[in-house]
C-alpha positions in Angstrom: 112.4 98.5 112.2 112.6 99.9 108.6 109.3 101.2 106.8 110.1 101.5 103.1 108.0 103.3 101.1 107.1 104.3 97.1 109.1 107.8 97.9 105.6 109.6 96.5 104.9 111.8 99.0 100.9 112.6 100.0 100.1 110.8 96.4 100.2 107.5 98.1 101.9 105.7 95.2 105.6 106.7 93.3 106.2 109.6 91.6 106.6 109.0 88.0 108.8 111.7 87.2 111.2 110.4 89.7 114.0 107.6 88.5 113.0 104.5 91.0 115.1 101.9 92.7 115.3 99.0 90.8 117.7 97.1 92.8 117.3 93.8 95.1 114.5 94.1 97.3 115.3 94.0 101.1 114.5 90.8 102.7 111.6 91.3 105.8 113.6 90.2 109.5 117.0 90.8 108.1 119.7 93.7 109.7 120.9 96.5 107.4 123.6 98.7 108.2 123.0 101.9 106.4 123.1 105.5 105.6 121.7 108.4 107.6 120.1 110.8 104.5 117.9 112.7 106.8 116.6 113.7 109.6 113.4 114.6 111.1 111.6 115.6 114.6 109.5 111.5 113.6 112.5 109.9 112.9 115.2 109.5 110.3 115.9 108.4 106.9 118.0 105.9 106.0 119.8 104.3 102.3 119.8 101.0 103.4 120.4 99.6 100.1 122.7 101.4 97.6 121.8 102.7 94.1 124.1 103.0 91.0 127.7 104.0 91.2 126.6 106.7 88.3 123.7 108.5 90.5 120.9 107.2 87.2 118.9 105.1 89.7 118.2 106.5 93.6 119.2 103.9 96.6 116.7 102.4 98.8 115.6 104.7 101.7 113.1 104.0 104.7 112.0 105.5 107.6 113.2 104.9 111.1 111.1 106.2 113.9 111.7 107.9 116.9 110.5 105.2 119.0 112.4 102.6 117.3 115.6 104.8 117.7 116.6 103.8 121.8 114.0 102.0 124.6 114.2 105.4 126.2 112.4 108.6 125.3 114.2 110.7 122.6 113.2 114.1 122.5 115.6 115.1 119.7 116.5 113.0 117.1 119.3 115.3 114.9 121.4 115.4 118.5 120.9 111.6 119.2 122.2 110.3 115.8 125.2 112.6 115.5 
């Protein structure tokens, strides 16, 4: 499970400053393979869906959490992804 979001931080909606992704939008169910873009002690981020070959428009990044990551307990997510 995926949670995409705005990319606003604590502001609760987009930045505005930011270029936004103005690609596709994912379809809800379907499986993604994507890119690990960072990683946190909650979970890690992922570019499911790419942005422009150029770099002008950002890719599509969500949120995978920790307990979506394995059935099993994971105390550490940077040495369970790598």
């Amino acid at each position: 499970k995926l949670v995409a979001g705005g990319g606003g931080g604590r502001g609760g909606g987009p930045r505005k400053d930011r270029p936004q992704y103005v690609g596709p939008d994912p379809v809800l169910g379907e499986t993604y393979t994507g890119k690990i873009t960072g990683i946190q002690k909650f979970g890690v981020f992922v570019e499911i869906l790419p942005g422009a070959e150029d770099g002008s428009t950002p890719g599509l990044e969500g949120l995978v959490h920790v307990s979506e990551l394995h059935t099993e307990r994971i105390r550490n997510c940077e040495g369970f992804v790598r």
